[in-house]
N, C-alpha and C positions, 0 to 999 in steps of 0.2 A: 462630492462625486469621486468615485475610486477611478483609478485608471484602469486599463487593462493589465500594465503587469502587478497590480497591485490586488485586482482580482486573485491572476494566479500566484503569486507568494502566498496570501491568504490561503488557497484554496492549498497548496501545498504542507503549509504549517499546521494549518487542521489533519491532515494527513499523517504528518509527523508525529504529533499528538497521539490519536488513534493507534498508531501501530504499534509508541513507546507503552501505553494504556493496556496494551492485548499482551506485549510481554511483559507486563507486571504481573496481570492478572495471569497470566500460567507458570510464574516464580519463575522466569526467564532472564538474567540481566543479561539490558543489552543498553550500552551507550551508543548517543548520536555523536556521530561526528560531523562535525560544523566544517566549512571550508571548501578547497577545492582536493577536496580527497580523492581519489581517481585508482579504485583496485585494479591489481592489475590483471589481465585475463586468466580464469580460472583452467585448469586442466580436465578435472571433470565438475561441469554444472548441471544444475536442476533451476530451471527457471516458471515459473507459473503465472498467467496473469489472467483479468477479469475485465470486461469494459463495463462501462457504465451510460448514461444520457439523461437528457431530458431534455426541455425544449432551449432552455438556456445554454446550456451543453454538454459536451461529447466529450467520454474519454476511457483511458482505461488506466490501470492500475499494474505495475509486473516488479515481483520479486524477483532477485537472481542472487543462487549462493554458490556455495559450495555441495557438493553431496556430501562431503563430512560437516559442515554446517547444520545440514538439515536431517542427519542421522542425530548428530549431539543434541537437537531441541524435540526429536520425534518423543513421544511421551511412553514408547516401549524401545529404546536406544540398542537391545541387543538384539542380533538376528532379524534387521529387517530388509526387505528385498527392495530393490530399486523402484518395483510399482508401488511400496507402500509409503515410498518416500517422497515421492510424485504423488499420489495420493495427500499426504501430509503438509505437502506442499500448496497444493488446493483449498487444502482447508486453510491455510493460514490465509493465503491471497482472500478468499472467501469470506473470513471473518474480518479482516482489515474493510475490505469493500462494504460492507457490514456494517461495521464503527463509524467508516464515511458517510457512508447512507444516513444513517442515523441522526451523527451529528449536525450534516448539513439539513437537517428537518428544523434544528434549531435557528437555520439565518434562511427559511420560509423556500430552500431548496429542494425538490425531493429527486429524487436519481431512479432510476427502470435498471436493476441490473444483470449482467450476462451470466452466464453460466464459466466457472474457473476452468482452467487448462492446464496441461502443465507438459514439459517437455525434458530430457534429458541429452546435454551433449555435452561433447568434448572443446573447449576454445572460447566460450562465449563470451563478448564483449557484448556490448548493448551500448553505441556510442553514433545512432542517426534517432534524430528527433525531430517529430512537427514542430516544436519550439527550440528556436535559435537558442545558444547557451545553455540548452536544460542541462542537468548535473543531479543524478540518484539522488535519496535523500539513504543515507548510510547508516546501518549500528554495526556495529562490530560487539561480537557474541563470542565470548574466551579470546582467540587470538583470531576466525573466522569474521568475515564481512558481509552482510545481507547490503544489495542496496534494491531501495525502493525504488522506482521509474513511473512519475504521475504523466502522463500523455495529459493534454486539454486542447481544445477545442471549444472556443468561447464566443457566442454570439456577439456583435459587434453591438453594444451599447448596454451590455448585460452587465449591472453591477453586482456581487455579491452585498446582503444587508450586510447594515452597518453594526449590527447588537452582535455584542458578544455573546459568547458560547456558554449557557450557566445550566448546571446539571440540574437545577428546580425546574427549567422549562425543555428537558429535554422532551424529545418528539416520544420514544419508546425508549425504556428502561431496556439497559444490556441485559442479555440474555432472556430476554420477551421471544414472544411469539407472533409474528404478525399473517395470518391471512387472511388471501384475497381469491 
């Protein structure tokens, strides 16, 4: 039987996964950083995020960069305006949540998810959490920092399965189509 914070490191490392996977796949390098890394507040940020649920649980998902972070990975890098980098920013959060969705089909979880957001300011720290300790999960992209912020909310006796994650059984192949 898994514990509860064992749940959530799980459900985090899958997350990690996902996102390192999304910047592969758009020739993106970006390393994790491991630890207790801690950027320090940006001057001007673009942050986006997305919730998610099911009956086992609740949560959302929020990226926070830099606006030149998120100019240097937009996939038209000159002349783009603040809304299409907020924009851009959506899709990323979007597609990450996406990968979650996905992957967790593979350990018999499925996720209802929200519609992406995204915001623009000056200062942004992101340092209050439903979960005591939580800490971004980080890449640092050229000399720029994204960090990742998993929110959970986990039913009390919810275990994540125990089978690992093998791309023969995944739920739907990336970049499928799924409607409902």
């Amino acid at each position: 039987m898994l514990s509860h914070t064992s749940n959530e490191e799980r459900l985090e490392d899958v997350l990690a996964t996902c996102v390192a996977e999304l910047f592969a796949d758009m020739q993106i390098k970006a390393e994790r950083v491991n630890g207790d890394y801690a950027p320090p507040p940006l001057p001007d940020s673009l942050t986006a995020f997305c919730g998610f649920g099911s009956a086992d649980l609740r949560g959302s998902i929020t990226l926070l960069g830099s606006v030149a972070l998120f100019s240097q990975i937009h996939p038209l890098p000159i002349d783009v305006t603040p809304r299409d980098l907020a924009d851009w920013a959506c899709e990323i959060v979007n597609q990450a949540v996406g990968r979650y969705r996905n992957r967790l089909l593979q350990y018999n979880l499925s996720l209802a998810l929200g519609v992406p957001q995204s915001a623009l300011a000056e200062r942004v720290r992101l340092w209050s959490s439903l979960r005591s300790g939580n800490r971004p999960i980080c890449f640092t992209i050229g000399r720029e920092t994204l960090e990742i912020w998993l929110e959970l909310v986990v039913k009390p006796g919810f275990c994540v399965a125990e089978r690992s994650p093998n791309e023969s059984t995944a739920g739907i192949v990336e970049g499928s189509m799924l409607f409902f």
